[in-house]
N, C-alpha and C positions, 0 to 999 in steps of 0.2 A: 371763210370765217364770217358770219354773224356777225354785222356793224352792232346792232343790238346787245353783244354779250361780249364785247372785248375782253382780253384776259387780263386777270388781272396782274398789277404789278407785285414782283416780289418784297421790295421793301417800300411799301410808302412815303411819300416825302417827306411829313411831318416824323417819323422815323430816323431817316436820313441826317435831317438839319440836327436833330439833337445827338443823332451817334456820332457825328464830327464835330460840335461843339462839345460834347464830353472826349473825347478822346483830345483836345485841345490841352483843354482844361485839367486832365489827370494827369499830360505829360506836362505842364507848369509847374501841377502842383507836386509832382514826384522830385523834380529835379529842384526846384527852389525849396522842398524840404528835407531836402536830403544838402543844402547847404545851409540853413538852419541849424539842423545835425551835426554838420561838422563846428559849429560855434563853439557848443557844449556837447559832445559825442560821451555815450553813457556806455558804449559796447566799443571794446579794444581794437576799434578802424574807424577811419574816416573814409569817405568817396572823393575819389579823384576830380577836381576843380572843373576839366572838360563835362563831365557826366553832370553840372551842377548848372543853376538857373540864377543869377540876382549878382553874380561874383562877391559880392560881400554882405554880411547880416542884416543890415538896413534894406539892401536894394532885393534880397531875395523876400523879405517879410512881405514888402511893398508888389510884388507880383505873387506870392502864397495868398494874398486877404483880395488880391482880384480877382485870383482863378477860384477863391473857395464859392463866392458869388456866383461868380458863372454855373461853377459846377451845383452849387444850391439849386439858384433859379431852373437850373434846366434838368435837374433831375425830381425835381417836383413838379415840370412840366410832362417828364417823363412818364413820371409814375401815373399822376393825371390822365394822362392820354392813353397811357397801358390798360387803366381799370375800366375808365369809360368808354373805349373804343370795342373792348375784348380783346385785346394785342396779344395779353400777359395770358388769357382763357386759349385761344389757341395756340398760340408758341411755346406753352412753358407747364401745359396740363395736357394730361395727366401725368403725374409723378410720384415713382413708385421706388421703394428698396431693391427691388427685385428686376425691374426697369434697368435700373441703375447697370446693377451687378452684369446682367447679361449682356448691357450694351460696353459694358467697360471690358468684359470678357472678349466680345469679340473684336472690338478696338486693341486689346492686345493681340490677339492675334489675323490682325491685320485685313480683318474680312465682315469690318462694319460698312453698310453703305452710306453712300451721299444721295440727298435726296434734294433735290432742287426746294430750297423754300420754308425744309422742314429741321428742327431741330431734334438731335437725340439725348437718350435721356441723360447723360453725362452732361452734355451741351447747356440741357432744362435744366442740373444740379447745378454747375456753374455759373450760371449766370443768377438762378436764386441767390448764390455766394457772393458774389459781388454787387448784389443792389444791398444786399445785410452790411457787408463790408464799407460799401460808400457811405450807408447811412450811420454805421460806427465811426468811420474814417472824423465827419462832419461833427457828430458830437462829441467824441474825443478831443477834436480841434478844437470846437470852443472851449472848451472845459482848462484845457491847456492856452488859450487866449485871454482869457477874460476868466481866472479862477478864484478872483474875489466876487467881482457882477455875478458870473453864475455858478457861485459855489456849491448849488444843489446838484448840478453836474458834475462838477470837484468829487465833491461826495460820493456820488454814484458810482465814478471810476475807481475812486477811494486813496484819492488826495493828486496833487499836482502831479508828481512824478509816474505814478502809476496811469495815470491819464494820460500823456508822454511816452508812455513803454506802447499803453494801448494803439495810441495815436500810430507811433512807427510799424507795429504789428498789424496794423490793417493798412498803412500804404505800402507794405511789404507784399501781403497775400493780394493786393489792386494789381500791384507791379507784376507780382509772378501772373495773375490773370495775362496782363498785359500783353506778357512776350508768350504765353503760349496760346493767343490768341492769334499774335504773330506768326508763330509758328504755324500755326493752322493754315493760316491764307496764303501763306509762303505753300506750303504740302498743298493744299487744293485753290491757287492763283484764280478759280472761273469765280469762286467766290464773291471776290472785290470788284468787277464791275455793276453787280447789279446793286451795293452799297452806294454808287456815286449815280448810275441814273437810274436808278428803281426795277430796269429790269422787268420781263415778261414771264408770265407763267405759259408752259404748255398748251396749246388750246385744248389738249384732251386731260387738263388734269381737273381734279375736281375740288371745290372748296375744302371738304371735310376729308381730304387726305393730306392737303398744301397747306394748311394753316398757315397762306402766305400773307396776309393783311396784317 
């Protein structure tokens, strides 16, 4: 190996730091507002008090308005470091209908491959979903926090309650992300080591097949 041209790692660290302080922070925010929820619950079930974060409406509100910070600050760090690094250009481009379709195709029938590094197009499609999702998650929350201060957001969602319906419908579609994310690294466990220490590429693999940076 070339001291000169080390490989590179698969997930960078600044990567890293924010995928585990967001993943912190969506499971605070899922569970302490899913006991919110149960205060005032607008759909015929509550959630089970184990599955829940703050034990009573005060004490969950007081950890929902922590993690939504966190999850702010670091997903505006996120997106930051995605645009100006290329993160989002190689990982998540090119993305196509058709992409989609075949890679979903053969994901059903069980003969998609793993590629060390690279994401597929399903992968690309979801993960689009869930940074749209976070950032609806975020202004629905406020809108439903603060829906006198900023009622322009009230408005847009198209009044408190509907703001509310929104809010829980995008930490619903977070959550299903969630677990079949979970899902995933559960079905392919080689995964998740190279999330915790960054992990090596190949030496014979090439930049512009690994879009591993």
């Amino acid at each position: 190996m070339n001291p000169q041209n080390p490989p590179r790692v698969i997930h960078p660290w600044p990567l890293r730091v924010m995928h585990w302080l967001n993943a912190f922070a969506i499971i605070v925010l899922i569970g302490s507002g899913w006991e919110i929820y149960d205060a005032a619950p607008f759909l015929p079930f509550s959630f089970p008090q184990w599955m829940t974060i703050g034990q009573w409406l005060g004490g969950a509100i007081a950890w929902h308005l922590a993690a939504i910070w966190l999850l702010v600050i670091n997903g505006l760090s996120y997106l930051t470091w995605g645009l100006l690094s290329g993160h989002f250009r190689r990982k998540f481009l090119p993305l196509t209908p058709r992409m989609v379709i075949q890679d979903m195709t053969q994901a059903l029938r069980l003969h998609l491959p793993h590629e060390t590094g690279v994401y597929n197009a399903v992968q690309r499609l979801l993960y689009f979903g869930v940074i749209f999702l976070g950032i609806l998650v975020v202004l629905s929350g406020l809108a439903v926090w603060k829906p006198v201060q900023l009622w322009f957001l009230s408005d847009l969602f198209g009044g408190f309650f509907i703001s509310r319906v929104v809010h829980f419908v995008a930490m619903t579609g977070i959550a299903l992300f969630l677990a079949v994310h979970l899902i995933l690294v559960a079905l392919v466990p080689k995964v998740l080591p190279p999330m915790i220490t960054g992990g090596r590429l190949p030496e014979n693999t090439t930049p512009t097949t690994t879009m591993a940076e």
